[in-house]
C-alpha positions in Angstrom: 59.9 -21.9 -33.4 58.8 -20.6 -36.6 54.6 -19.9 -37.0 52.4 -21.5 -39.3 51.1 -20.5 -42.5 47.8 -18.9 -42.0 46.3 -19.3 -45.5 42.4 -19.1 -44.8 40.4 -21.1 -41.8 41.5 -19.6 -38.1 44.6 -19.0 -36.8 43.8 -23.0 -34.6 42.7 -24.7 -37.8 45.9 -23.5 -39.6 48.2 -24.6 -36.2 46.2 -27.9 -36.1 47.1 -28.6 -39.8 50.7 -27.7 -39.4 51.2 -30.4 -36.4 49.1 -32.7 -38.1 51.9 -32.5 -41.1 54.5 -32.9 -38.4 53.2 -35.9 -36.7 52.7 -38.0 -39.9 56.4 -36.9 -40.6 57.1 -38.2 -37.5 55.6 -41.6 -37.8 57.7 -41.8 -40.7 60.6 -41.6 -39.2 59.4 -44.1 -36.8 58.6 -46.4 -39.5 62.1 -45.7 -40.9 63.5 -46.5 -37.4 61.7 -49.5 -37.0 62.6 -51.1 -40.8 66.1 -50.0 -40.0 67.0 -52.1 -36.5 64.8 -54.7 -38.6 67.2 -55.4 -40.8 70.3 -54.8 -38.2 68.5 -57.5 -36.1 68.0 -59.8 -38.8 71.0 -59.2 -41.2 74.4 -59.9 -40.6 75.0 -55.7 -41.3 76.7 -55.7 -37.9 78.9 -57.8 -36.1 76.8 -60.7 -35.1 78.1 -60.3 -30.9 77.6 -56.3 -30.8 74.2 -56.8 -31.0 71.5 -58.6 -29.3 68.9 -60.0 -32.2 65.6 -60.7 -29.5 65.8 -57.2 -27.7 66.0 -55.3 -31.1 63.0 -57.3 -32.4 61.1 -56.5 -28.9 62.4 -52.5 -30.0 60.7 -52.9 -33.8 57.1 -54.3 -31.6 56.9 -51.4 -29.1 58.1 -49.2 -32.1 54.9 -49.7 -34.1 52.9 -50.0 -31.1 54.0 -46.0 -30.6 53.2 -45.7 -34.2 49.7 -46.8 -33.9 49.3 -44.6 -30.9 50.5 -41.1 -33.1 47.4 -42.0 -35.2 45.2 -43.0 -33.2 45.4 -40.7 -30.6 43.4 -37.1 -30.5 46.1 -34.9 -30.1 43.8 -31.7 -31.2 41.9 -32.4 -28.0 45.4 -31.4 -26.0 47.7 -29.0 -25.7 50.7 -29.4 -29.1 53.3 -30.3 -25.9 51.4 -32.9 -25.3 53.5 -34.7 -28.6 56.5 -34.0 -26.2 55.8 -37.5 -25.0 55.8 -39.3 -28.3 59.6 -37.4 -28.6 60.7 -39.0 -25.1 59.3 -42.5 -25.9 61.4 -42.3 -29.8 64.5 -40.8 -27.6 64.0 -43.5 -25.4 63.7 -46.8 -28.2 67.0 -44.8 -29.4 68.8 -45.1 -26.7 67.9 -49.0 -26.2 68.7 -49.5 -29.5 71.7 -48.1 -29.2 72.2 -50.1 -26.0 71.5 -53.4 -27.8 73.8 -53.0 -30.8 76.8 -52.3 -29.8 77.0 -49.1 -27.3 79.2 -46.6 -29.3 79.4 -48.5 -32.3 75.8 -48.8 -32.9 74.6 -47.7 -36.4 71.8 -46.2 -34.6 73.6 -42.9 -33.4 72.4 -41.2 -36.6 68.4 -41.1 -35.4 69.2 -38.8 -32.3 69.9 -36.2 -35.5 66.3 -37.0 -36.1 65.2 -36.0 -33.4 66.9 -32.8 -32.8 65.8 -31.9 -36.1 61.8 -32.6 -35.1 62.1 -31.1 -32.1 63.6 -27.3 -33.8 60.9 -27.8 -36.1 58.0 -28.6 -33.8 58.5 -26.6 -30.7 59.6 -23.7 -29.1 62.8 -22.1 -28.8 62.3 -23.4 -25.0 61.4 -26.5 -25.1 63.8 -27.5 -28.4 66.8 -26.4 -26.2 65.6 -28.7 -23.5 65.3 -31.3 -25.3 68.3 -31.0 -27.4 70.0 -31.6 -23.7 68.0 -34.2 -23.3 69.3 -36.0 -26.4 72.9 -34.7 -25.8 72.9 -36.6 -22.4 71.4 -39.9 -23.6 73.5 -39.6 -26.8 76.7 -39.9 -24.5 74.7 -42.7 -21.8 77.2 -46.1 -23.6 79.3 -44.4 -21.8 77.6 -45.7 -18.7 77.7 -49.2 -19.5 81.1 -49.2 -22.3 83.1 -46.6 -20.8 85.7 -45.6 -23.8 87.3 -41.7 -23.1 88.4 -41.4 -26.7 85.1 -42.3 -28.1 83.7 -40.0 -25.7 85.9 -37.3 -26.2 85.1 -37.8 -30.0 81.4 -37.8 -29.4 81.4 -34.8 -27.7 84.1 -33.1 -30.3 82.1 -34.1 -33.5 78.3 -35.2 -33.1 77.4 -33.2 -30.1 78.7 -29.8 -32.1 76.4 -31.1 -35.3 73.1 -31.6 -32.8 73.7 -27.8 -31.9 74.0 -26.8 -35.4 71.3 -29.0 -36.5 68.8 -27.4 -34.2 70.1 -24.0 -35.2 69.7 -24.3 -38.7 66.4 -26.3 -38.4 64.7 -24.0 -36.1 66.0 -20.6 -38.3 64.5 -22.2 -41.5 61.5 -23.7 -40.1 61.3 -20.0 -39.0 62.0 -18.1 -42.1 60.1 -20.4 -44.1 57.1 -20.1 -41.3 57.4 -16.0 -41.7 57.3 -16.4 -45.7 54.4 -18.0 -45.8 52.3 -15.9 -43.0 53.5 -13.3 -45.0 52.1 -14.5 -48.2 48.9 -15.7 -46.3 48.5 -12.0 -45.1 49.0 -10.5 -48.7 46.5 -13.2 -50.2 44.1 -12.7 -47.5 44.0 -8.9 -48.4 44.1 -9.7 -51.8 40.7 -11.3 -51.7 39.8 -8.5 -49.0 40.5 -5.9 -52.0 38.3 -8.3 -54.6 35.4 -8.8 -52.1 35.4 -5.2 -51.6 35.3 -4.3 -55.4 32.6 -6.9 -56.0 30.9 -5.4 -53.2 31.2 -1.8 -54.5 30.0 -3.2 -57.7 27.0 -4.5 -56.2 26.0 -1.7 -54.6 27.0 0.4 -57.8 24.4 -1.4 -60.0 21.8 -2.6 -57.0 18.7 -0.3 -56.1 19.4 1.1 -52.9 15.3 0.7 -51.9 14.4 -2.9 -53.0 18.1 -4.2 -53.3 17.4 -5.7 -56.9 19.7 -5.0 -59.7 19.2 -1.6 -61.6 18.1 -1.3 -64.7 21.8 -0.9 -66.2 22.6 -4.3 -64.5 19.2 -5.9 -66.4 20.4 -4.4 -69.9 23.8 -6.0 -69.6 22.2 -9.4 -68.4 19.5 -9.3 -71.1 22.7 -8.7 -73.9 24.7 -11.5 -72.3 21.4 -13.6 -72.2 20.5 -13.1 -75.8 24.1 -13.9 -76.9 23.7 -17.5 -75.4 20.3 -18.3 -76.6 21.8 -17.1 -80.3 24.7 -20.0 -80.0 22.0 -22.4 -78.7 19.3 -21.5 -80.2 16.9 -21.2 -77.5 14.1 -18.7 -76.3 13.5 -16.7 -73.6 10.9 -14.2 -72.5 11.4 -10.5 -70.9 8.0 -9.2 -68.8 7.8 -5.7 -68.3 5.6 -5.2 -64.6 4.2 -2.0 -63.5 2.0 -1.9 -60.4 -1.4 -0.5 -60.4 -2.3 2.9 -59.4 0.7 3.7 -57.7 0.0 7.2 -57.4 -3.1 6.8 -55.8 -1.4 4.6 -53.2 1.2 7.3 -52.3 -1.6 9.6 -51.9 -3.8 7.7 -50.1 -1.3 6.0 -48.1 2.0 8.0 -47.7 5.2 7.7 -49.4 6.6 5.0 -46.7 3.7 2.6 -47.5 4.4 3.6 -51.3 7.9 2.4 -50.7 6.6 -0.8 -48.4 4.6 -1.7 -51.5 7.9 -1.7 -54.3 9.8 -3.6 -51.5 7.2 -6.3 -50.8 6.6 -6.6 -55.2 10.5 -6.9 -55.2 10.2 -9.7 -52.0 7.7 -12.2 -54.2 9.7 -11.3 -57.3 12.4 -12.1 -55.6 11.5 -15.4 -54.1 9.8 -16.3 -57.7 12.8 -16.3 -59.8 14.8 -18.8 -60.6 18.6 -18.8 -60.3 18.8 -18.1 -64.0 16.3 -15.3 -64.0 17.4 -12.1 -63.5 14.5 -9.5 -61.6 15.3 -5.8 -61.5 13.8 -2.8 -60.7 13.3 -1.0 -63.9 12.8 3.1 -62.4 9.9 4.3 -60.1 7.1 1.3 -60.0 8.0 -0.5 -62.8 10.3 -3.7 -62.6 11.9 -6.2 -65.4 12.4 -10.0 -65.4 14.5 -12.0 -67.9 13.0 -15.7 -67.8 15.7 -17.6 -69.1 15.0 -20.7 -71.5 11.3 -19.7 -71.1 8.5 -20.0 -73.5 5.2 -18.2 -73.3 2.7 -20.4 -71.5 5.3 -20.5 -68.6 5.9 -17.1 -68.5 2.0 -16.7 -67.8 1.9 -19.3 -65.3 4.7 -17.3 -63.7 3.1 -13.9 -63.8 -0.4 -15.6 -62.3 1.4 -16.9 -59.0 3.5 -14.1 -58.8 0.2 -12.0 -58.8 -1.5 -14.2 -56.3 1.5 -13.3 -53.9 1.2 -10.1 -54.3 -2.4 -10.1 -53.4 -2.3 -12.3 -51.1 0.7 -10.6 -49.1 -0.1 -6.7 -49.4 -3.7 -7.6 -48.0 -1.7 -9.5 -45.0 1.2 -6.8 -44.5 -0.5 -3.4 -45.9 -4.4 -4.0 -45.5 -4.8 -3.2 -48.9 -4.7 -5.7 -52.6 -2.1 -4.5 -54.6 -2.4 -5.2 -58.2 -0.1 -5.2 -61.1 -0.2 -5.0 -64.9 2.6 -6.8 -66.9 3.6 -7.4 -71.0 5.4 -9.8 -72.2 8.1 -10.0 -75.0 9.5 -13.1 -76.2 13.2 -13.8 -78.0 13.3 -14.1 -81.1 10.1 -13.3 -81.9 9.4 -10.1 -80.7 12.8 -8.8 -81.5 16.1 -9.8 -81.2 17.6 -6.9 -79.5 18.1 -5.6 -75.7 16.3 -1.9 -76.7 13.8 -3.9 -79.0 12.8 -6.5 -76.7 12.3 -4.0 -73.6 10.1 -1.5 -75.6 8.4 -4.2 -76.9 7.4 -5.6 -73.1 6.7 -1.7 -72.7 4.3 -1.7 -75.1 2.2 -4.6 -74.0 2.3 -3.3 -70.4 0.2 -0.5 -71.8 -2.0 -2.6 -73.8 -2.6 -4.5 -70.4 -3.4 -1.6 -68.4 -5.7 -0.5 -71.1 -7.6 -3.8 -71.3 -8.5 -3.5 -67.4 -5.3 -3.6 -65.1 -4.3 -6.8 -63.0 -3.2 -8.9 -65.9 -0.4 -9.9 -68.9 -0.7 -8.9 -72.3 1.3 -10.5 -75.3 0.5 -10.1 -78.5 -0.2 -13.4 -79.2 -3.6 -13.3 -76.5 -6.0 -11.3 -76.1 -6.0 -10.2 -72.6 -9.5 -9.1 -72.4 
């Protein structure tokens, strides 16, 4: 019996899929069973005496009441042998069928090749070559009720050779093709193990190791990627250049851990500020960088005033002491229309901010002071 692919999901999922495939396969062929003695039983395709038109009709009923009951029923809840009785009630409806059209000339014969076939496919090595006994036995029961040697000895010369070699060749392909595809599920699944792992390094490459925001390289390439769009649309957007206040003097007073609990809490509220189209970074030392995409000036202020608050409001909470921060603000197109251009310009009203008093934004369109 031949595995199933195992493309993604667990190992169960994957098995649960696979016999779910099966069984609808296998209500097909019940449906094709049940249109089949249908038309023997109501057609003149037979002789009219071989067969008996009542019983096969009664077949067709309790053939789509075993339809109704593959669907319906929850086989993930039970063990995939569980299916083994939907094979022994189809091998059963077979034999009556066979039984009620005409013994060993029934036109029926054919669906115990069906079922051979199902059963290589769907079970074990174990279990298929039980069951292929099974059918092999009830395949030769007209003899039980229409004994006839040469059609025996025909039976057994001819179809019960083709069962054998139907199960063969069903379970080796099932099997191959089972191995093919585990073994491209493998090679994908470390295929996207390779590509997770490259994104990852590439993260990590381009992420500051302290506050885990992009690096400043990573900011540069978004801000040229960002002013290439709002070219084709013509939109704005703003850059603000934060610094925090007298970091220094926190180090000193404080340590160098609570110098570095200060950056990671001002990259937390950046963080948890931004907008999935902003892009925050740490710029180098205290100094961090926000693209506000689609962004015109007032909101950029409104932005910098509750991420302040935060900041306040927070470091008092977590540090015992206000941290304060000191930002400019450079807008596209206006202030220039470059990456280099538009960071020095949010440099240079960072300065002008912290020259006007500290804990504020400075554009060059307001007056800070």
């Amino acid at each position: 019996m031949s595995e199933p692919p195992r493309r993604g999901g667990s190992p169960r999922d994957n098995l649960s899929r696979f016999d779910d495939h099966l069984r609808y396969i296998s209500t097909a062929l019940f449906g094709a069973g049940m249109l089949a003695v249908l038309l023997v039983a109501n057609f003149d395709l037979v002789l009219p005496h071989a067969i008996d038109r009542v019983a096969l009709n009664l077949i067709v009923g309790a053939a789509g009441l075993s339809v109704a009951g593959i669907l319906l029923f929850p086989w993930r809840r039970y063990h995939r042998n569980l299916f083994l009785v939907a094979i022994l009630d189809g091998l059963g409806l077979i034999a009556l069928a066979v039984y009620f059209s005409g013994g060993w000339v029934s036109p029926f014969f054919p669906f115990y090749f069906f079922v051979v076939v199902f059963c290589a496919i769907y079970f074990p090595p174990l279990t298929t070559t039980l069951l292929v006994s099974l059918t092999v036995l009830v395949s030769l029961s007209p003899q039980l009720y229409a004994p006839d040697a040469p059609r025996l000895i025909g039976h057994v010369v001819v179809q019960v050779p083709t069962y054998l070699a139907l199960a063969f060749v069903s379970w080796y392909m099932a099997r191959e093709v089972g191995r093919r595809e585990h073994l491209r599920g493998e090679y994908e699944r470390r295929l996207q193990e390779m590509r997770e792992l490259k994104d990852r390094l590439q993260r990590e490459a381009s992420t500051d190791r302290l506050t885990n925001l992009p690096d400043r390289a990573h900011f540069q390439a978004r801000l040229r990627e960002e002013i290439e769009r709002a070219r084709r649309q013509d939109e704005q957007f703003v850059v603000l250049f934060l610094d925090v206040d007298d970091f220094k003097r926190i180090n000193d007073d404080h340590g160098h851990r609570i110098g570095d609990e200060s950056l990671k809490l001002v990259a937390d509220v950046l963080r948890s500020n931004a907008r999935q189209t902003d892009t925050v970074a740490r710029h180098g030392g205290d100094e961090f960088t926000v693209l506000l995409a689609g962004t015109p000036l007032p909101e950029a202020e409104n932005f910098f005033g509750r991420f302040r608050d935060e900041v306040a409001e927070y470091s008092e909470r977590e540090l015992g002491f206000r941290l304060s921060l000191s930002a400019g603000v450079a807008s596209f197109p206006s202030d220039a229309s470059d990456p280099n251009g538009l960071l020095e310009a949010a440099d240079s009203a960072m300065y002008r901010a912290k020259r006007r008093g500290k804990d504020r934004l400075y554009h060059r369109f307001m007056d800070a002071g």
